[in-house]
C-alpha positions, -999 to +999 in steps of 0.1 A: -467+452+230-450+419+251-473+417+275-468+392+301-492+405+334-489+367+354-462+352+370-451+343+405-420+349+426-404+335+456-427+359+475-454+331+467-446+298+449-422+309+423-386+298+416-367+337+411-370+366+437-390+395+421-358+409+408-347+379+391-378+372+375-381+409+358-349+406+348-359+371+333-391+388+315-368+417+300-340+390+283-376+374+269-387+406+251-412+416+276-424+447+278-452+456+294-451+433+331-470+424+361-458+400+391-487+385+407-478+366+437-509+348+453-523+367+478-494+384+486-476+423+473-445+422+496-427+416+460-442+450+445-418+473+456-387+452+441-404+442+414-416+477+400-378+490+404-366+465+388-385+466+360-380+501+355-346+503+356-349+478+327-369+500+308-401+482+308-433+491+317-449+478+347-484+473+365-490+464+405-503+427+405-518+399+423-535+370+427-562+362+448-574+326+456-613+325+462-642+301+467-665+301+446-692+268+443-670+249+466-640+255+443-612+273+442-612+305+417-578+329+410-584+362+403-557+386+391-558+421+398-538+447+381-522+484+381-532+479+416-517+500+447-497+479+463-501+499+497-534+500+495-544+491+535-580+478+519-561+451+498-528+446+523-555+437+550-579+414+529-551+399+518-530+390+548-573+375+558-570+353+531-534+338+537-545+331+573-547+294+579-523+285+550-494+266+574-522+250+589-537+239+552-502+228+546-500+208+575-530+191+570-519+180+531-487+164+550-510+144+566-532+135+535-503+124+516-487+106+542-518+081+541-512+082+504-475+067+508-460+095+506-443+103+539-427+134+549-449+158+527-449+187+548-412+187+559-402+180+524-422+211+507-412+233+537-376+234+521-391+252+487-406+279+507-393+311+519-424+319+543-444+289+557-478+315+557-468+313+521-474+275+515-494+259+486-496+229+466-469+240+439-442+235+466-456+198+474-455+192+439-418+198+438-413+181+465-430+152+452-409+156+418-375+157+434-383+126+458-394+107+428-433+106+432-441+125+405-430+130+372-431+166+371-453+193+389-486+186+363-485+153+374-485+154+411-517+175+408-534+155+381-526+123+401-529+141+437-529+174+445-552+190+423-591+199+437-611+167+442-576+147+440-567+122+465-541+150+483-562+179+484-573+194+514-599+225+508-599+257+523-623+286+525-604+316+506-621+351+500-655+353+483-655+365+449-672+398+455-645+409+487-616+399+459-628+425+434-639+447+459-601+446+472-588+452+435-610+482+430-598+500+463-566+500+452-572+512+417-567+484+399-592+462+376-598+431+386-593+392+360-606+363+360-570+340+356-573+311+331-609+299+331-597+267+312-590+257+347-618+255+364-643+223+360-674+242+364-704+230+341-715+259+311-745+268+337-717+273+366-695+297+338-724+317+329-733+320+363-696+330+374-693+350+346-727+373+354-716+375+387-679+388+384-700+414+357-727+420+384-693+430+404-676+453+382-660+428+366-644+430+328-616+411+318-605+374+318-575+358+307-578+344+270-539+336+258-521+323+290-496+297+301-527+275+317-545+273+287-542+251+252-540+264+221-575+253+214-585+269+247-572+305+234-601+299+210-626+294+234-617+320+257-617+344+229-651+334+223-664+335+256-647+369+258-668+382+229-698+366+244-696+386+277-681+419+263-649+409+287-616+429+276-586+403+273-555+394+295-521+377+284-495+362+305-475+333+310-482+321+346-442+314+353-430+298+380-400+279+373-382+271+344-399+236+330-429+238+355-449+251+328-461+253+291-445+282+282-415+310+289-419+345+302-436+367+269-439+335+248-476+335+242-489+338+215-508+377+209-543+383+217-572+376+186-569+416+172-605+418+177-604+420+212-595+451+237-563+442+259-572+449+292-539+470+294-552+497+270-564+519+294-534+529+311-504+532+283 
């Protein structure tokens, strides 16, 4: 099983419409598949046909931004009911205030040197309620001050970063809550991320449990090689089942293809088990 149950469309911050990327994920040998936009399932419906028509399997998906000690925390949720009013509504809660967010970077990085921010990463999206920080990094590529999307967050955009301008997303527990509603089970997507001390993991970790809880990414595009070990690890240490996928969102803005990953470690449970 290809599993591949992360990636992003133009419906969020990706490159392809939901179309274009399954097709993308079938020529790569995908066969199991989830799009999951941030925060957003207006791609569901063209995604799933898609997909099926192609022959591959399919799960509802998303990803939620929350806050969680201060930082930000994306949980994905999948074989979710993308009509679901519980998760439509929480969802459309949490994207509230992003044009504002994104106005407020402009600023940030105009003070930075680099004027015109806002304007410039307005041209990358399709709905300004959409905006986040992947389309000022392109923006910031393609005018020169960065060297490619990585960059501009190490250097400016990423939390704690000279360009980054917080907001308050959904709390942990509403996220999963939303998930469940709609039938799905809910992920915590690529831990490797997340600059949280061990005490702050475990802490996160007992919570999401406490919550219902039980899967996190362990082989995704966000992670290292050495980090599939140690999300393995952790996954073993908390009983968590195990979640693959690429995080796609433009050719060359990330480590790896659609279905390229490497499979899970045999010993663990795929979170997908349960519904093939």
């Amino acid at each position: 099983m290809n599993a591949d149950l992360h990636c992003h469309s133009t419906v969020s911050d990706g490159h392809f419409a939901p179309a274009d990327v399954a097709r993308r994920a079938h020529a790569c040998g995908v066969t199991l598949w989830a799009l999951t936009d941030h925060d957003e399932v207006g791609g569901q419906p063209e995604a799933r046909a898609t997909a099926e028509a192609l022959g591959m399997r399919y799960l509802g998906g998303v990803e939620i931004s929350v806050t969680w000690a201060s930082r930000t925390v994306h949980i994905v949720g999948l074989h979710v009911d993308s009509a679901c009013s519980a998760l439509v509504d929480g969802l459309a809660r949490t994207r509230n205030g992003r044009a504002a967010r994104g106005e407020a970077i402009g600023e940030q990085l105009a003070t930075l040197g680099v004027p015109g921010a806002y304007e410039g990463a307005l041209k990358y999206v399709s709905n300004p309620d959409m905006m986040s920080r992947t389309h000022f990094a392109r923006f910031m590529v393609d005018a020169g001050y960065a060297q490619s999307t990585q960059d501009a967050f190490t250097r400016y955009l990423g939390d704690g970063k000279p360009g980054y301008v917080a907001h308050r997303w959904a709390k942990l527990a509403d996220a999963v809550k939303w998930i469940h509603a709609a039938g799905g089970e809910a992920v915590i997507a690529h831990p490797g991320r997340y600059e949280y001390t061990p005490l702050e993991f475990d802490a996160l970790f007992g919570e999401f449990i406490d919550l219902g809880g039980k899967a996190i990414e362990v082989v995704t595009g966000s992670h290292t090689p050495d980090q599939y070990r140690e999300y393995a690890d952790v996954a073993r240490r908390f009983g968590f089942e195990a979640s693959r996928g690429s995080d796609f969102h433009a050719p060359g803005e990330g480590r790896v293809e659609l279905g390229s990953l490497p499979p899970l470690p045999s010993d663990l449970k795929p979170v997908w088990e349960r519904w093939l």
